[in-house]
C-alpha positions as CSV (number, residue, x, y, z in Angstrom):
1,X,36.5,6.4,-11.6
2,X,35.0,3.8,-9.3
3,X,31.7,4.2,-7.6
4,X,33.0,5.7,-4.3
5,X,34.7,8.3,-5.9
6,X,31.3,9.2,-8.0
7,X,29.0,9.6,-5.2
8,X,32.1,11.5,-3.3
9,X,32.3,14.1,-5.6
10,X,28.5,14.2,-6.2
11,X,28.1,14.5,-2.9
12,X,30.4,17.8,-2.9
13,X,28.7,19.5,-5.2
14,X,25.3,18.8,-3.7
15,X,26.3,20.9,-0.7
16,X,24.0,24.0,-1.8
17,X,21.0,22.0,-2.6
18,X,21.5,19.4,1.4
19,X,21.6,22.8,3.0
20,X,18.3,24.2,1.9
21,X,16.8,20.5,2.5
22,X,18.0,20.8,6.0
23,X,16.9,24.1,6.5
24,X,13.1,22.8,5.7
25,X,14.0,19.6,8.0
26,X,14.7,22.2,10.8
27,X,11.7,24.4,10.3
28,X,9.1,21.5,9.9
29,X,10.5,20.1,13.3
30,X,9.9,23.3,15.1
31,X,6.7,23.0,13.6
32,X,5.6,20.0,14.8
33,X,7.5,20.0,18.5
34,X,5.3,23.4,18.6
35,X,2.5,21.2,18.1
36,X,3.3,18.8,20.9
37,X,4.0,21.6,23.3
38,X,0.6,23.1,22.9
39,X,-1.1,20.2,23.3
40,X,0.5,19.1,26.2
41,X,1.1,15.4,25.5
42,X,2.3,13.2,27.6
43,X,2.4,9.8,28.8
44,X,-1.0,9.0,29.2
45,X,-1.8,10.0,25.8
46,X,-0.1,6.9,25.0
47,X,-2.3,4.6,26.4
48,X,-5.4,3.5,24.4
49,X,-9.3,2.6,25.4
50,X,-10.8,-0.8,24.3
51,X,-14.1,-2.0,22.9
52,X,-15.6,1.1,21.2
53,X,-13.0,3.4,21.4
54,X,-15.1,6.0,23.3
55,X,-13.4,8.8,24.9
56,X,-9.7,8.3,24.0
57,X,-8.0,11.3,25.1
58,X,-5.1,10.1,23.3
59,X,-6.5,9.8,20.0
60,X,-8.1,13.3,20.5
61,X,-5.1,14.9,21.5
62,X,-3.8,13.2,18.5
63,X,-6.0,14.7,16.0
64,X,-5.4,18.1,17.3
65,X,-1.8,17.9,16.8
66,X,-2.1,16.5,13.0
67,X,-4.9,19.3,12.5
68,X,-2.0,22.2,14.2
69,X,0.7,20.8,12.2
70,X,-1.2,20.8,8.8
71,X,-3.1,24.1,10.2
72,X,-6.5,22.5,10.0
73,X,-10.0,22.9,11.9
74,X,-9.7,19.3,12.5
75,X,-7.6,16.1,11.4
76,X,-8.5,12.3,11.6
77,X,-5.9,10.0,12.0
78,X,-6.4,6.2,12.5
79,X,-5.1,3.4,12.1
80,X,-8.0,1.7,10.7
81,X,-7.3,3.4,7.3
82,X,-5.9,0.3,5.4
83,X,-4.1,2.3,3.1
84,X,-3.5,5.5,1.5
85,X,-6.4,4.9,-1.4
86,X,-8.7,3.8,1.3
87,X,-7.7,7.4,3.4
88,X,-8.6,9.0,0.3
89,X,-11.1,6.7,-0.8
90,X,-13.0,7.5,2.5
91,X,-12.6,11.7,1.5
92,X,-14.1,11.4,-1.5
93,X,-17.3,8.9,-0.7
94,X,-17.4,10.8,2.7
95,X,-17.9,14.3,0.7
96,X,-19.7,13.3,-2.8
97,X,-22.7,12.2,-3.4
98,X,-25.3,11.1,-6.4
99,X,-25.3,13.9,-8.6
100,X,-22.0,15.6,-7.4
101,X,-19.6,16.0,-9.9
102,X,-16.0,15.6,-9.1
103,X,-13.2,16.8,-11.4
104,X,-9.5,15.5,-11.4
105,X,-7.6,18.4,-12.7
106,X,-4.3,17.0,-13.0
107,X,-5.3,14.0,-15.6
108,X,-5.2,11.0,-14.9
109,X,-5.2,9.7,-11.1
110,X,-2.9,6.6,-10.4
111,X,-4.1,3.3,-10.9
112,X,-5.8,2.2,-7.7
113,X,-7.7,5.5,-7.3
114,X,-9.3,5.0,-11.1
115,X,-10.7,1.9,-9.4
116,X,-11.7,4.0,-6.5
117,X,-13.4,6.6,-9.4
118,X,-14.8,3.5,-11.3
119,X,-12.5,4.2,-14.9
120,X,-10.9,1.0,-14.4
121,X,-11.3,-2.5,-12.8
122,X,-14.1,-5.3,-13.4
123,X,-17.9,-4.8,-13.5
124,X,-17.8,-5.7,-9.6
125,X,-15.1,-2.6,-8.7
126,X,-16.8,-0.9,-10.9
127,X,-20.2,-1.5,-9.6
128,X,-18.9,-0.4,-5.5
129,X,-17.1,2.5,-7.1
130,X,-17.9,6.5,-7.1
131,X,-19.1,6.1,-10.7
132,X,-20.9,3.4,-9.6
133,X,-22.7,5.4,-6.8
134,X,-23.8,8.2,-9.6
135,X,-21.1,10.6,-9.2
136,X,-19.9,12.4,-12.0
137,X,-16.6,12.3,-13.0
138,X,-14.7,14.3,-15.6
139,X,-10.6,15.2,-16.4
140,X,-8.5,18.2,-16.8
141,X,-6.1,16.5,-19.5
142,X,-2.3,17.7,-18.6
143,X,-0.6,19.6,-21.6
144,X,2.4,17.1,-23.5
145,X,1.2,14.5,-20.7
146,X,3.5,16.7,-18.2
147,X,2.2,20.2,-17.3
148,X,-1.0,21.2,-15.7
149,X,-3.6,23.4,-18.0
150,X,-4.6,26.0,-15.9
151,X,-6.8,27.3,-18.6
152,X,-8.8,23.7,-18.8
153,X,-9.3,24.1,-15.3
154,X,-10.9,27.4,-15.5
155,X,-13.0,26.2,-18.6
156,X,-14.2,23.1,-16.7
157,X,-14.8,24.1,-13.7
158,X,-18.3,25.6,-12.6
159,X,-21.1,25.8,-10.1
160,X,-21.5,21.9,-10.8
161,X,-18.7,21.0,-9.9
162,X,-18.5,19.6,-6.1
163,X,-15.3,18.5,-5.5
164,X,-11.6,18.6,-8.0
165,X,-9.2,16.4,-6.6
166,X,-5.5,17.7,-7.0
167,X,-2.8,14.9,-7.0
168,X,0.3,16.2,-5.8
169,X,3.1,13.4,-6.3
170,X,3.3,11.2,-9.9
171,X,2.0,8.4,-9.4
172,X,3.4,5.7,-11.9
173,X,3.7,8.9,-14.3
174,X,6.5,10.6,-15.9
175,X,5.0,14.4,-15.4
176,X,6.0,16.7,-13.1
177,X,4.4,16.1,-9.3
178,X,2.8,19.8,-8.6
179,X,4.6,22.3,-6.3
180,X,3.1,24.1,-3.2
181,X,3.0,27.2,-5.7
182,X,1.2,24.9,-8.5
183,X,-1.4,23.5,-5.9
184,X,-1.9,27.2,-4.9
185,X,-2.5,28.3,-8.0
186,X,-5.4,25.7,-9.1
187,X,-7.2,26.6,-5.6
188,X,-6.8,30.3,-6.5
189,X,-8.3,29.4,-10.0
190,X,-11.1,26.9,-8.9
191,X,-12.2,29.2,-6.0
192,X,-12.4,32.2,-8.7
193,X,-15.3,30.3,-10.7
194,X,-16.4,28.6,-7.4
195,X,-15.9,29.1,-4.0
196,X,-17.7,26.4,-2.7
197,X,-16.1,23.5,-4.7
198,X,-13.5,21.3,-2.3
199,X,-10.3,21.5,-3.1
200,X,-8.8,17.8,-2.2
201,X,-5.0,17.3,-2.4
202,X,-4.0,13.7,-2.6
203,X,-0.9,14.6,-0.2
204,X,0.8,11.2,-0.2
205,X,4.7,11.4,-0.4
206,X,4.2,15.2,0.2
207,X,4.7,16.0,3.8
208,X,7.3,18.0,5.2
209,X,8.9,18.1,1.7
210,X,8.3,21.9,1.7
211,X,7.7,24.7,4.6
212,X,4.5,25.0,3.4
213,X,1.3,22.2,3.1
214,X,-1.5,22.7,0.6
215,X,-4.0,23.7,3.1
216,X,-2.0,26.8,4.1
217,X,-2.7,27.6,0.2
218,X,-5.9,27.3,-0.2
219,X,-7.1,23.4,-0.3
220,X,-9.7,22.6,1.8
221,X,-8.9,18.9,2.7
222,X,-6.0,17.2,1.9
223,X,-5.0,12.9,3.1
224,X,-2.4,10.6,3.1
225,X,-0.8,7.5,4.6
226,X,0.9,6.7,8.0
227,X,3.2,4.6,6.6
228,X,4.6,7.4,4.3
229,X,6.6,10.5,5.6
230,X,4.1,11.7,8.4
231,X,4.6,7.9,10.3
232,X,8.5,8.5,10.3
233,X,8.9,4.9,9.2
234,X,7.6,3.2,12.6
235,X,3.8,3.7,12.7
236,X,2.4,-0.1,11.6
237,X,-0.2,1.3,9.6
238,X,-3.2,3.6,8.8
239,X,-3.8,7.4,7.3
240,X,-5.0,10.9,8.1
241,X,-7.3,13.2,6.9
242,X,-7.1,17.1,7.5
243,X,-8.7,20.5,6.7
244,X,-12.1,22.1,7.5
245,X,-14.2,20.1,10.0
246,X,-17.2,20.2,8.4
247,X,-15.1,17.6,5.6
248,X,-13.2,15.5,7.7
249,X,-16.0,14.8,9.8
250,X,-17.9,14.0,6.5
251,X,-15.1,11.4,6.2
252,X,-14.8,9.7,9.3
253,X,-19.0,8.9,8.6
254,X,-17.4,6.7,6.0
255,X,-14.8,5.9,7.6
256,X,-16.9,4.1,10.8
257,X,-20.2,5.2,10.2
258,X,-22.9,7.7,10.4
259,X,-23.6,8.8,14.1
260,X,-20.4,7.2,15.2
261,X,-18.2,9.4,13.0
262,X,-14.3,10.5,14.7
263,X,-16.0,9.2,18.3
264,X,-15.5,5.5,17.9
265,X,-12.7,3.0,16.7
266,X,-10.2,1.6,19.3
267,X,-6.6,2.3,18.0
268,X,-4.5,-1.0,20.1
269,X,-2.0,1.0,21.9
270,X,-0.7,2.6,18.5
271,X,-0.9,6.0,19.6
272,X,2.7,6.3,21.1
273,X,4.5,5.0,17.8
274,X,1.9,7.9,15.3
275,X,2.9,10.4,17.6
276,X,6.7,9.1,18.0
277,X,6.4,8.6,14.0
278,X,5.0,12.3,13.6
279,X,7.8,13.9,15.8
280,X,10.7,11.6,13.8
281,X,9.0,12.5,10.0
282,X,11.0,16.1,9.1
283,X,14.4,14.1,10.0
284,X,13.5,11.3,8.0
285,X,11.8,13.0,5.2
286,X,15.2,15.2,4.9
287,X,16.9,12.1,4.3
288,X,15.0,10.2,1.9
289,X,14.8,13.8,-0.4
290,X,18.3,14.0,0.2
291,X,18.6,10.3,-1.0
292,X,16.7,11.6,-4.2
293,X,18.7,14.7,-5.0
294,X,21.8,12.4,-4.9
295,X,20.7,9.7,-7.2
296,X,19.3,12.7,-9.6
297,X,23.0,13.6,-9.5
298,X,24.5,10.1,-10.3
299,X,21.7,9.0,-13.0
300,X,22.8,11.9,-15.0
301,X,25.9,11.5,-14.6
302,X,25.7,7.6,-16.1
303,X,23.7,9.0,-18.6
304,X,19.8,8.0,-17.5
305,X,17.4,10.3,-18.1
306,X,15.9,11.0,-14.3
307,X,13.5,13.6,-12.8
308,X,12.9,15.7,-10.8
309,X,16.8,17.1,-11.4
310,X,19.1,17.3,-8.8
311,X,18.5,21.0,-8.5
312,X,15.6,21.3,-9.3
313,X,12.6,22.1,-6.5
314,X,11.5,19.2,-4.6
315,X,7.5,18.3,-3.6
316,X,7.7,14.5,-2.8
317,X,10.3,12.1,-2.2
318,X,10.2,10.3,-5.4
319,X,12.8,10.3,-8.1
320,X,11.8,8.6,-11.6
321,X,14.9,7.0,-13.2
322,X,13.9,5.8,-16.5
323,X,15.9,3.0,-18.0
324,X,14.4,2.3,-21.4
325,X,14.9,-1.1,-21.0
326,X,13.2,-3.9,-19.1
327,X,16.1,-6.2,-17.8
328,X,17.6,-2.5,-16.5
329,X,14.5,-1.5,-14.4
330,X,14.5,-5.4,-13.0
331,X,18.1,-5.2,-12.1
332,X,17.6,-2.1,-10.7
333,X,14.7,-3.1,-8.1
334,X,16.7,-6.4,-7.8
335,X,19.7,-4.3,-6.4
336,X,17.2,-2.3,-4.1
337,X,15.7,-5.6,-2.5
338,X,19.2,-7.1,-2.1
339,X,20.9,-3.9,0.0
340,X,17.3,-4.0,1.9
341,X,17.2,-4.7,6.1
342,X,14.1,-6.9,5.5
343,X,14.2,-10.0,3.0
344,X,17.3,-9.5,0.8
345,X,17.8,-12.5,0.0
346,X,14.5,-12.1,-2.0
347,X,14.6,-11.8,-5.8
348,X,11.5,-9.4,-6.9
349,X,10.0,-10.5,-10.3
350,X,7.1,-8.5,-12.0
351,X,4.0,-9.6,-10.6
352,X,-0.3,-8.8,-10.7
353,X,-0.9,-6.4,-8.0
354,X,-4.3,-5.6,-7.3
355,X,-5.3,-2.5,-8.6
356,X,-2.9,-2.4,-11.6
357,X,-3.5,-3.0,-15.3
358,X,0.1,-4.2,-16.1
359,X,2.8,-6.6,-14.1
360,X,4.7,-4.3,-11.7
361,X,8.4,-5.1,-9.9
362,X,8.5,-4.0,-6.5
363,X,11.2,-3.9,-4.1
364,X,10.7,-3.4,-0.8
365,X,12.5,-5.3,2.2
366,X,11.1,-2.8,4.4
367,X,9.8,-3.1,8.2
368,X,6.7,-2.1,7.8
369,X,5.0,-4.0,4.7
370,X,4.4,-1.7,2.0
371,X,6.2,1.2,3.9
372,X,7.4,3.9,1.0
373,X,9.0,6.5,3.2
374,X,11.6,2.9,4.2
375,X,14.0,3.0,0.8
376,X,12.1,1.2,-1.8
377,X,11.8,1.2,-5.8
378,X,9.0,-0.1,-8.1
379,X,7.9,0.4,-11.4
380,X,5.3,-1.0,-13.9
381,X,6.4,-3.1,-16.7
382,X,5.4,-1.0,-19.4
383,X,7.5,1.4,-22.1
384,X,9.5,3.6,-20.6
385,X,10.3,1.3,-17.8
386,X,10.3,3.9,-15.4
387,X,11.9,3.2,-11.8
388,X,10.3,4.9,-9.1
389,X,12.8,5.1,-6.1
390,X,11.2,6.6,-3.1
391,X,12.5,6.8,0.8
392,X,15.2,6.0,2.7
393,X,15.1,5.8,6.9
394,X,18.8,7.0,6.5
395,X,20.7,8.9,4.0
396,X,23.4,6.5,4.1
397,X,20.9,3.4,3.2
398,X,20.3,5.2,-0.2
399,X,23.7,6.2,-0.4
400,X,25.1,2.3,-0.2
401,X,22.7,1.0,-2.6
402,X,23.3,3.7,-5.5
403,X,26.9,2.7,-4.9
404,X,26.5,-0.9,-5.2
405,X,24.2,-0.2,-8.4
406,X,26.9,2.0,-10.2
407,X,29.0,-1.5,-10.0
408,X,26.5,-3.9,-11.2
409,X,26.4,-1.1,-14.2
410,X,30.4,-1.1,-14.4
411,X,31.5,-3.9,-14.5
């Protein structure tokens, strides 16, 4: 059976699982076209001030349309985020201080956010990071390196503890990313032995994946990056923050600074793209966890282990497809970067990345540079040699490279 066929009759009996994806595609977009009704924009929203960035009306009406689509007090979204670790980075400084203890209850947070907690990096990371500033830090080790222990939560957590933070997509892991019901369940637990520790949801990859976002279950402040699924895959750069007021504008102190807080920061005539970006997002989310469920499909079919399953629940747009082999999850990435829009002709090869303890392959011939909701796939070059495919603009991008993959493998 050649390659075509495969993904033909995958396709058919993915018809179930693409029809409740779409359905969530649908109700997210009446979500946030809701959002844009109600708060009136228009075109002079699009237009930005200059200098300090005092009274944009665009970048308020902005925020109020993030904070009614994530049902929050109040959102902050800028562009002057540099990336999703430094949205996040921003949360956590913004709301912890010397003393505070904050408690990662899903193990161990992705690599560049243990530099950001100071359990990694050199003496000078180390030195700038929250450990660094006197925060305590402490883990909730997962159970078999995969499932979250809710009964370690309960144990750990107590009146000391200020923050957790709650990691909802993998990282460069092989457990399971946590489900709306999962992230529900930890606040329900956490708020049980204290109801006034923050409940932060790392919520990168995670938007309009499910009907529901962690705030409507009980987090308290959740963040994540413009050029992932809320940016649509045209905003240029930046992040948002979103949940009670009182901690988001905790975070845009550290974001600008004290006094200046979410009144300052010019955003260069970037406001129609993050609202254009926003409005696109549900469609092209759909997609890319459409993309997903397909090469779930396929990867089981040519007998590679790959998760989440095809019919299993979806949270975030990434599909692990472990290979076992090095020279497999190169080829792989290579075959991504050579169906790309953006620098095919470019041969990825595993590299230092900042932030990273072992060489990592990246492919990526995206638009926007480092943009993970465009169809990308990366992996660190360490056993399993795990590939971690992620986005797609279009569901027939993702479909044309899995094709052309399946005959690299074939021949």
């Amino acid at each position: 059976m050649n390659s075509k066929e495969m993904i033909k009759i995958a396709q058919d009996n993915l018809k179930e699982q693409f029809e409740m994806i779409e359905e969530i595609r649908d109700y997210n977009q009446e979500k946030v076209l809701e959002a844009f009704f109600d708060n009136k924009v228009a075109p002079e929203h699009f237009y930005t001030v200059s200098g300090y960035g005092h009274d944009d009306l665009g970048r308020e009406i902005l925020d109020r349309v993030y904070a009614q689509v994530f049902k929050a007090e109040k959102a902050l979204v800028r562009i002057h985020f540099a990336s999703g670790t430094h949205t996040l980075a921003c949360a956590l400084f913004g709301n912890l201080k010397s003393g505070d203890k904050l408690l990662s209850v899903a193990g161990e947070p992705y690599d560049t956010m243990q530099e950001v907690i100071g359990t990694m990096g050199d003496e000078e990371t180390k030195r700038s990071s929250l450990i660094g500033s006197g925060i305590i830090y402490d883990e909730v080790q997962l159970i078999n390196n995969n499932d979250i222990d809710f009964n370690g939560i309960e144990k750990k957590v107590d009146q000391t503890t200020t923050m957790v933070l709650i990691q909802r997509s993998k990282g460069y892991s092989t457990r399971k990313s946590l489900t709306i019901e999962t992230i529900e369940k930890i606040c329900k637990i956490v708020k049980s032995k204290n109801p006034n520790c923050i409940c932060f949801v790392d919520n990168c990859y995670g938007e309009f994946v499910d009907k529901r976002e962690p705030l409507e279950v009980g987090a308290d402040l959740i963040g994540g990056s413009l050029i992932k699924n809320p940016g649509g895959g045209i905003v240029e750069a930046g992040g948002y923050i979103a949940g009670k007021a009182l901690y988001v504008d905790r975070s845009a102190n550290r974001l600008t600074a004290p006094g200046i807080g979410c009144e300052g920061g010019a955003m260069f005539n970037q406001h129609r793209l993050i609202f254009q970006g926003l409005f696109m997002a549900p469609s092209v989310v759909c997609d890319a966890v459409k993309g997903a469920v397909l090469a779930s499909k396929i990867f089981d079919e040519v007998g590679y282990e790959s998760y989440p399953k095809y019919n299993e629940k979806r949270t975030d747009i990434i599909q692990n497809i472990t290979f076992g082999k090095p020279e497999l999850l190169e080829q792989f990435c290579r075959t991504i970067q050579s169906l790309s829009p953006v620098n095919a002709y470019v041969t990825p090869i595993p590299e230092n990345i900042p932030g990273y303890e072992d060489k990592v392959i990246m492919a990526g011939g995206t638009f926007i540079e480092g943009s993970t909701i465009e169809l990308s796939a990366d992996g660190p070059m360490r056993a399993p040699y795990v590939a971690y495919m992620q986005g797609g603009l279009t569901y027939s991008h993702v479909k044309i490279a899995l094709q052309k993959f399946l005959d690299i493998i074939n021949k």
